[in-house]
MIDO-318104 format. One record per residue (C-alpha): residue in three letters; x, y, z. Coordinates in steps of 0.05 Angstrom, whole numbers, padded with zeros to 5 digits, always signed. Example, Ala and Ser with C-alpha at 12.3 -4.5 7.8 and 13.67 -1.06 7.14 Angstrom:
ALA+00246-00090+00156SER+00273-00021+00143
END
This chain:
UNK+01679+00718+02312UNK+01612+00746+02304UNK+01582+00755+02226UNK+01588+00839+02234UNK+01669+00818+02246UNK+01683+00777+02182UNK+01712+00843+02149UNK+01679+00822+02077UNK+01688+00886+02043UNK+01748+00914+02083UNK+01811+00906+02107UNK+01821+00860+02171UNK+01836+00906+02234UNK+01896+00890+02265UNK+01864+00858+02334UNK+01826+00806+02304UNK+01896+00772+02270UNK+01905+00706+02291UNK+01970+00665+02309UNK+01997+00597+02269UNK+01957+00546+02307UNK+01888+00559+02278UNK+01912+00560+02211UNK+01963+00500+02216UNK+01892+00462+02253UNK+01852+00498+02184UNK+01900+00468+02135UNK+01913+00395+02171UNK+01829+00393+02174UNK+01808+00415+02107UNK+01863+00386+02069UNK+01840+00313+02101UNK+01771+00302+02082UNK+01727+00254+02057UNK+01739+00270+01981UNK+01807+00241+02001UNK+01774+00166+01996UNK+01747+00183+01918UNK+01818+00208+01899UNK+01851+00160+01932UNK+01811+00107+01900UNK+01810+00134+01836UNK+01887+00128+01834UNK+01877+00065+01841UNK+01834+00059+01782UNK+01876+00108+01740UNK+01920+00037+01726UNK+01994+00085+01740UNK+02045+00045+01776UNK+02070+00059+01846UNK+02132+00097+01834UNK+02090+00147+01792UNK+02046+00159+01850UNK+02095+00169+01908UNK+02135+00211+01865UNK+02092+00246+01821UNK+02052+00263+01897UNK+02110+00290+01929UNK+02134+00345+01875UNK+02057+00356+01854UNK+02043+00378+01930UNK+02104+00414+01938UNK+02096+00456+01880UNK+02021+00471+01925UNK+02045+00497+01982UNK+02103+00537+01944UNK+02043+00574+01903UNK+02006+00581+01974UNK+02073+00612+02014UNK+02100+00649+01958UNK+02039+00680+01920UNK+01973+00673+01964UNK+01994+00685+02043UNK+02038+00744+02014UNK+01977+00780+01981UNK+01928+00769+02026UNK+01974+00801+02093UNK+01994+00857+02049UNK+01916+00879+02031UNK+01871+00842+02088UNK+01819+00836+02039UNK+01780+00773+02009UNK+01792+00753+01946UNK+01729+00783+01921UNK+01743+00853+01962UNK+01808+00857+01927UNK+01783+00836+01852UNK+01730+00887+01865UNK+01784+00946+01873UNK+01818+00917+01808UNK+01767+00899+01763UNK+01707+00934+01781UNK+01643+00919+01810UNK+01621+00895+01740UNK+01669+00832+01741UNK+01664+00814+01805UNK+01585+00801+01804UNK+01598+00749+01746UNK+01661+00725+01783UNK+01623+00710+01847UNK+01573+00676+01808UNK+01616+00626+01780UNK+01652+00629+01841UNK+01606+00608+01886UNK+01575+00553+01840UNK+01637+00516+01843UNK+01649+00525+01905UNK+01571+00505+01914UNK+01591+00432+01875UNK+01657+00423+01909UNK+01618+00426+01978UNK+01560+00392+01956UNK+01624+00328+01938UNK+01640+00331+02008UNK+01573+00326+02037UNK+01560+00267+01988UNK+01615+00232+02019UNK+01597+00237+02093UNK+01526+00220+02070UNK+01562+00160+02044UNK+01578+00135+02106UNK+01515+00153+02156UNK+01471+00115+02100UNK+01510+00050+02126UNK+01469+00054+02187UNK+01410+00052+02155UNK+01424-00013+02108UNK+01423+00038+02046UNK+01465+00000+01985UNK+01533+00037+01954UNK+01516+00106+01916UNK+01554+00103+01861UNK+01515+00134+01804UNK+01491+00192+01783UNK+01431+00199+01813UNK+01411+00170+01880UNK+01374+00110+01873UNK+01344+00108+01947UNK+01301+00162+01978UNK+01325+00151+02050UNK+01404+00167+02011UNK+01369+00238+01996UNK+01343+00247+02073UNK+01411+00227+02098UNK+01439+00276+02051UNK+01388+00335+02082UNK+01414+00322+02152UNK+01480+00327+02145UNK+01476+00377+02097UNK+01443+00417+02150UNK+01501+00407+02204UNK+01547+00429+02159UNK+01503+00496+02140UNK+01504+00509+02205UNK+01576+00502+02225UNK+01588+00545+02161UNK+01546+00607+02184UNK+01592+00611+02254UNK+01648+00639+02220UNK+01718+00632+02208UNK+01739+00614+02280UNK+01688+00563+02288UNK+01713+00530+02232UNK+01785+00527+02251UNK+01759+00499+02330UNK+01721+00439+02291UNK+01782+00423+02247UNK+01828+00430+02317UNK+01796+00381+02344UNK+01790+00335+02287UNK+01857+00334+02251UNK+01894+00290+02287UNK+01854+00239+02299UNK+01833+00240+02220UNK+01900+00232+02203UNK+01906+00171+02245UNK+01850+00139+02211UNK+01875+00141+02153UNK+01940+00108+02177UNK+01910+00051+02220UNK+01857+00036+02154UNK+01926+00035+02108UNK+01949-00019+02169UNK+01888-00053+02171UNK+01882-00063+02102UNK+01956-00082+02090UNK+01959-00155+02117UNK+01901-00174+02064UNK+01940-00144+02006UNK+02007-00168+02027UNK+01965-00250+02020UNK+01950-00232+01953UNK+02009-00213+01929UNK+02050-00276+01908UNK+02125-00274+01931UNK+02117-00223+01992UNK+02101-00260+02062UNK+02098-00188+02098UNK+02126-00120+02095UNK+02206-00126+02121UNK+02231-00067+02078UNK+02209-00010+02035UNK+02216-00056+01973UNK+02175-00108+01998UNK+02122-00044+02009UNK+02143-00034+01938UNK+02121-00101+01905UNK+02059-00103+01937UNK+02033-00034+01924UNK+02054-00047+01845UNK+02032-00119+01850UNK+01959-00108+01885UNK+01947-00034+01899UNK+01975+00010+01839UNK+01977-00036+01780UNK+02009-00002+01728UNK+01975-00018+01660UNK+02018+00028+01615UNK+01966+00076+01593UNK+01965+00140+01584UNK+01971+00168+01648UNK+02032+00172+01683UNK+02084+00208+01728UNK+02067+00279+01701UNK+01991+00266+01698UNK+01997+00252+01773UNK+02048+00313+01792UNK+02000+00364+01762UNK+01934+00338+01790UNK+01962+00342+01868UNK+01981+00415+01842UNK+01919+00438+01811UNK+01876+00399+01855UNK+01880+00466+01907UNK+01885+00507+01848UNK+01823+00549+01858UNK+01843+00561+01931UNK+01924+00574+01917UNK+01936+00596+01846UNK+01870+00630+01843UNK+01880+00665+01904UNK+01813+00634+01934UNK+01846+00626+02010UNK+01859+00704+02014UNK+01792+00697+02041UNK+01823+00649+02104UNK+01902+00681+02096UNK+01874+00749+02106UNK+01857+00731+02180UNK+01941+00717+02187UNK+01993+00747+02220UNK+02054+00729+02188UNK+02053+00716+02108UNK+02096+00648+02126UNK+02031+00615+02151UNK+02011+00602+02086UNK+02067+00555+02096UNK+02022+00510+02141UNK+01991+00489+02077UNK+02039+00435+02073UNK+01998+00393+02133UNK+01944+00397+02088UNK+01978+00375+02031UNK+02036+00319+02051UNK+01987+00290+02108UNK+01919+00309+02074UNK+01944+00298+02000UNK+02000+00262+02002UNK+01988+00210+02061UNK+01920+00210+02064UNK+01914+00190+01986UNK+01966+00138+01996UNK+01928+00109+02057UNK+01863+00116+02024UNK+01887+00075+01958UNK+01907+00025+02002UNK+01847+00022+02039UNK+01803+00014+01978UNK+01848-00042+01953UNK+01845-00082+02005UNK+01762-00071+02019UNK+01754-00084+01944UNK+01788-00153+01958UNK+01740-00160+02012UNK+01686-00149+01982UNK+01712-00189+01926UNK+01689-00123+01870UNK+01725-00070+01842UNK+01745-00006+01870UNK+01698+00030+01825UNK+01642-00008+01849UNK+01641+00022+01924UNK+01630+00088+01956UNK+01670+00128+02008UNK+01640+00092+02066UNK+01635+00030+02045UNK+01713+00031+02042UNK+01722+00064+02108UNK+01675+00015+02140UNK+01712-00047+02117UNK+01776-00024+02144UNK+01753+00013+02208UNK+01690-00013+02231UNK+01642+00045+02258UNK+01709+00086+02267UNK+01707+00084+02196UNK+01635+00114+02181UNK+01651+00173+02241UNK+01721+00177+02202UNK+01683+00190+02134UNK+01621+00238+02166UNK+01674+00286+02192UNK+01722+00287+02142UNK+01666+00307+02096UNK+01652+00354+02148UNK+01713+00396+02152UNK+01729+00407+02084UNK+01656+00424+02065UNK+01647+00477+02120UNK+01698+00528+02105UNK+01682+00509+02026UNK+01606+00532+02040UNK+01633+00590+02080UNK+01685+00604+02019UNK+01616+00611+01972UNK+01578+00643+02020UNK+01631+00707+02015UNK+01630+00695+01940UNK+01555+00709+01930UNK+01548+00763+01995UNK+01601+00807+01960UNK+01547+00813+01898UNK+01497+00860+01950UNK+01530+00878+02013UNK+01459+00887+02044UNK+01450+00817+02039UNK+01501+00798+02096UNK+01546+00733+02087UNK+01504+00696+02145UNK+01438+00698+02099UNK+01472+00681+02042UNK+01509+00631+02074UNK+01451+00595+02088UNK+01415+00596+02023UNK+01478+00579+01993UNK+01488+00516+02044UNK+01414+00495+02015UNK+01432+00499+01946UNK+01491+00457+01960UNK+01458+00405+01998UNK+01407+00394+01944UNK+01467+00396+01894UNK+01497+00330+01949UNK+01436+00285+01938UNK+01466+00271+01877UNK+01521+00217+01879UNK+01556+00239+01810UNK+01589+00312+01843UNK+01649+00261+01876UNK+01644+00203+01824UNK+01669+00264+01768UNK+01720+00299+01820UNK+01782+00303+01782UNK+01753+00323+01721UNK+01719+00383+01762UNK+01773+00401+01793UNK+01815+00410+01735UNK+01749+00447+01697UNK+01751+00494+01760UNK+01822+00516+01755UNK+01812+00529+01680UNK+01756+00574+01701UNK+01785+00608+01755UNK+01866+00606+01742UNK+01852+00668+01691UNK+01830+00715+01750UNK+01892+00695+01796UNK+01940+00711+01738UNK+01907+00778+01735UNK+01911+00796+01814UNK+01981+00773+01814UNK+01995+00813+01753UNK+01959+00881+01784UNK+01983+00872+01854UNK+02062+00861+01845UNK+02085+00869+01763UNK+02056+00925+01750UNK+02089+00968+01800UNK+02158+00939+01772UNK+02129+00962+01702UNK+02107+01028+01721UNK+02038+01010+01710UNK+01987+01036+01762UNK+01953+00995+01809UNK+01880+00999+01807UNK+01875+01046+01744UNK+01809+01026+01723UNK+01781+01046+01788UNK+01810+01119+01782UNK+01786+01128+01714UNK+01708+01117+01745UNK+01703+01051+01702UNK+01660+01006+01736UNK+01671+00937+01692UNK+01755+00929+01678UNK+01741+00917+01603UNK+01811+00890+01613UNK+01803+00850+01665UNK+01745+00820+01636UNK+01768+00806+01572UNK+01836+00774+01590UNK+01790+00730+01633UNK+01732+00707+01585UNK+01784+00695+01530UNK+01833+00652+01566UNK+01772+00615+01597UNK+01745+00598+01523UNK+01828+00588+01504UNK+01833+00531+01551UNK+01773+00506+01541UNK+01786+00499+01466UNK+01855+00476+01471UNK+01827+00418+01521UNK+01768+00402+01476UNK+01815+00398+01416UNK+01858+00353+01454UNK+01926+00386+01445UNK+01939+00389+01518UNK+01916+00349+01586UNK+01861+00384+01616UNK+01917+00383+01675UNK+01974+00405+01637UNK+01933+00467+01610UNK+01930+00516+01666UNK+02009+00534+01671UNK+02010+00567+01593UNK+01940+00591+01613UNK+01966+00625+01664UNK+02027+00660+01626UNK+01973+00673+01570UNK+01928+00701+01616UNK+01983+00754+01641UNK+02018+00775+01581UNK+01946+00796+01547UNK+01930+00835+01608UNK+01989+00875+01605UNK+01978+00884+01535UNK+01895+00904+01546UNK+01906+00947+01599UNK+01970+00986+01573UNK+01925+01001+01511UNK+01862+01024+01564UNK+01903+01071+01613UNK+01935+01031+01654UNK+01999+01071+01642UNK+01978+01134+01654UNK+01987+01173+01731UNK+01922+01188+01771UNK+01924+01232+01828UNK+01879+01191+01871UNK+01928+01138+01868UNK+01981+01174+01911UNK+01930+01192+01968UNK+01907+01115+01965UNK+01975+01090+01974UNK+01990+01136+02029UNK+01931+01114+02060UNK+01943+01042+02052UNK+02017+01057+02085UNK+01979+01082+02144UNK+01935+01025+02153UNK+02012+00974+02147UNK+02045+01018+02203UNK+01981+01017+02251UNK+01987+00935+02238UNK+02054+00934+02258UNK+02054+00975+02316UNK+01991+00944+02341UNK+02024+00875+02328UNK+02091+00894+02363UNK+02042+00912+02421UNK+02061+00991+02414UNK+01992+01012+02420UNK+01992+00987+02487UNK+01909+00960+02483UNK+01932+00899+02515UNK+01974+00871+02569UNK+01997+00793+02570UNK+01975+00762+02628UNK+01997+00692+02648UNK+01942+00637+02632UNK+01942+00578+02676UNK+01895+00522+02650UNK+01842+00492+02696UNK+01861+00423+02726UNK+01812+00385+02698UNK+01824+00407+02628UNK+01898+00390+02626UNK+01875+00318+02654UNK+01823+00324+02597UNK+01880+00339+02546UNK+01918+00277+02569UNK+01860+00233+02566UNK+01857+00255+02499UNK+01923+00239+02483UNK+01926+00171+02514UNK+01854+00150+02468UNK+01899+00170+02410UNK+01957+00133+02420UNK+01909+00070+02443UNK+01873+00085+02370UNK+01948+00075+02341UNK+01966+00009+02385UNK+01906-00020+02355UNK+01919-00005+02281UNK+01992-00038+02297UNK+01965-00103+02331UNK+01914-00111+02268UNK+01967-00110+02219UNK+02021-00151+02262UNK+01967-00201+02272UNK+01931-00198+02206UNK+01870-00191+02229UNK+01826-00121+02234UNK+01772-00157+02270UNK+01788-00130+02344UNK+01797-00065+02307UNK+01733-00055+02274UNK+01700-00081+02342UNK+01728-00032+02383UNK+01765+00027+02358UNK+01698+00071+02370UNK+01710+00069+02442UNK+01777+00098+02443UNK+01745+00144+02386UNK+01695+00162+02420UNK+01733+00170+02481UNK+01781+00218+02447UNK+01720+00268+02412UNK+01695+00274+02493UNK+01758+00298+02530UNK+01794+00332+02469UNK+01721+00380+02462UNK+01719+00387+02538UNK+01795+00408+02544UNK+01784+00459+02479UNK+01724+00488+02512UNK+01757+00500+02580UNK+01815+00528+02553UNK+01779+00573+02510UNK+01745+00590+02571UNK+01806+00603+02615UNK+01824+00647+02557UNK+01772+00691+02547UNK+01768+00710+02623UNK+01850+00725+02619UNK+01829+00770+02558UNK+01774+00806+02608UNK+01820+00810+02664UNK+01871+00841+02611UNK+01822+00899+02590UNK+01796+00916+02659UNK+01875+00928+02679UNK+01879+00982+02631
END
């Protein structure tokens, strides 16, 4: 997809809709990244016992992908806009400039966590020591940080379906590292846990993992703490209505489903696998879990599968993240063109990665971030489906020539300050705060904007909304194929990239049988030695059989448009 078809300020046309796989690949990519290690570790540190954690996990992540296949999905199919396209029609071009803003900044830190991490692990090959401060406290950290920054800026800048081919090709074998590290890692853990001589049932998994891995110490933080972090931890991208950017590019509202890979294997497995992992590399390394970085942890259960493990899972989250903020700051001058801002944006970033402290204070950011931006999803939601049912007018502002929503605005800047004061005061969990935000946030909007026009008729908004029917029945008919631009044509996929494919698929399941022998024989030394090869082994053929069937493809869609 080329940069003139990433439909920033307009609605997606009908032939550049994509099916599930790309976003199911999207979601099972992003969602397990390298920020997975800090969280996972940091669970660890949190001192809440095991129970806590699988549970409060499951129904955290569930309540995710619920706010991403119930609210998000559905509003981005109905309007094919981004997020910032749509706000813009709502709120005015006013808003929106100090929207992207903030937008993007976050969006700027968030990325420049994930390169941090990947930097994390390539600075092992260089003998550079943990990064665990604030600041870096090596130059050659900040030169690492520069070149990987700049792979990442560059995958950003190719666009949404570039993205979703990297994370295709990665997913599955990042969710297997994960797994085999949590294998790897479990024979040490089960020795120092006194009374358990291996793992024979799910209680035995049970006593160790409250014994040596999640020691509950009965503080403050508990089930509930746990439940709303996996929920807000998306927040911006969910609840704010941030993956409208991605969801837009969807056929069916349902994929927003496919956020569930991302979440019960990216933040439910992965952060389970990745607490175990730092566990048992904390025990041999005989520190605390605090004490090491990303890669660090990934090297002492994986070897140099570990490091590659950590580089890319960095890697795919931070890409579409820099390609999120790159639409945030292009929508503020059209002129500019998301590819140049893109890559002044993936600059800023990188510079913002060469310091250590953007992962070591991730779940407080995240949390701050969903204050900030949870406001502006309760308004969208609000505009797009209640006030219909109230007999409100959508997009009243607009038709009254306004170009700042004073509504808008003002329902967002005060429930920002709101949440920031009831947090501050310490009346509620910076976690616990965003769900009254949120009903806060929509009952003053209605109030704002019934007082400002909102419930008054405009005569441009009939002609808009026949309009906007037109563009839905084109959509449908195009996607029902009665437009007749296109005619199927059986693809058969070259020989040598089905044996590819295969190839592929046997170097996964030998990646697997490895991670089993280590923890049936206790020892992770064979694994650390050799896992790259099958790795390595698996990056080859996988790329080779994606690029030939892509290939295949493309000539089926040329032979497809010369037959009409």
């Amino acid at each position: 997809m080329s940069t003139a078809e990433e439909f920033e300020s307009k609605p997606v046309s009908p032939e550049k809709l994509q099916g599930a796989k790309p976003f199911a690949a999207s979601y099972a990519g992003e969602h397990v990244a390298g920020t997975e290690f800090v969280i996972g570790a940091l669970f660890v540190s949190w001192g809440v016992g095991a129970t806590d954690i699988l549970l409060g996990l499951l129904w955290g992540n569930l309540l995710a992908v619920l706010t991403w296949g119930l609210i998000t999905a559905p509003i981005a199919t109905d309007t094919r806009l981004t997020l910032y396209a749509y706000l813009e029609k709502i709120a005015g071009p006013g808003t929106i400039k100090l929207y992207s803003v903030v937008n993007g900044i976050l969006f700027c830190v968030l990325a420049g966590a994930m390169i941090t991490v990947s930097a994390s692990a390539v600075r092992i090959l260089f003998g550079i020591e943990d990064q665990v401060g604030y600041f870096p406290s090596d130059l050659r950290f900040v030169l690492v940080v520069l070149g990987v920054g700049a792979v990442v800026v560059y995958m950003a800048v190719k666009g949404f379906k570039k993205l979703a081919a990297f994370a295709e090709i990665c997913a599955p074998w990042m969710i297997l590292m994960f797994i085999i590290g949590a294998l790897a890692m479990m024979p040490i853990l089960v020795s120092a846990t006194a009374g358990v001589e291996g793992i024979h049932s799910f209680s035995d998994f049970l006593v160790v993992a409250s014994e040596s891995i999640w020691r509950d110490t009965e503080g403050e933080v508990g089930f509930w703490h746990v439940m709303a972090f996996a929920w807000v931890a998306n927040l911006a991208m969910h609840g704010s209505l941030g993956d409208m950017t991605l969801l837009r590019f969807a056929k069916k509202p349902q994929y927003g489903y496919f956020s569930a890979l991302g979440m019960f294997i990216g933040h439910y497995l992965a952060w389970v696998c990745a607490g175990i992992m730092g566990a048992g590399s904390a025990i041999v390394l005989q520190t605390t879990i605090t004490a090491i970085d990303p890669g660090s942890v990934a090297y002492t259960a994986l070897g140099a599968s570990g490091i590659l493990a950590v580089i890319i899972a960095g890697w795919t989250t931070s890409n579409p993240t820099i390609y999120r903020a790159g639409l945030a700051f292009s929508s503020l001058n059209h002129k500019w063109g998301r590819t140049r801002v893109t890559i002044v944006v993936g600059v800023i970033t990188t510079i913002i990665a060469c310091s250590p402290f953007v992962f070591s204070g991730l779940l407080g950011f995240v949390g701050y971030m969903g204050l900030l931006l949870a406001p502006v999803g309760a308004i969208i939601v609000t505009e797009h489906w209640i006030f219909p049912k109230i007999g409100f007018t959508r997009y009243w502002s607009k038709y009254k020539g306004n170009t700042t929503n004073w509504a808008a605005f003002s329902t967002w800047i005060v429930s920002m300050i709101a949440g920031i004061a009831v947090e501050q005061a310490g009346l509620l969990h910076l976690f616990f705060i965003l769900i009254p935000l949120w009903v806060f946030a929509t009952a003053l909007y209605i109030g704002l904007a019934s007082m400002m026009g909102a419930k008054a008729d405009y005569p441009e908004a009939k002609d808009a909304e026949r309009e906007e029917v037109k563009r839905k029945i084109a959509e449908v008919r195009y996607l029902k194929g009665e437009d007749g631009e296109s005619v199927a044509i059986e693809s058969v996929e070259p020989m040598m990239a089905v044996l590819a494919k295969y190839v592929s698929w046997s170097a996964l399941i030998v990646c697997v049988g490895m991670g089993v022998m280590a923890y049936l024989e206790g020892d992770s030394t064979l694994l650390s030695s050799w896992l790259i090869f099958p790795t390595l082994t698996y990056f080859v053929t996988a790329t080779y059989a994606y690029l030939a069937s892509k290939e295949d493809s493309d000539a089926s869609a040329g032979e497809a448009v010369q037959s009409n």
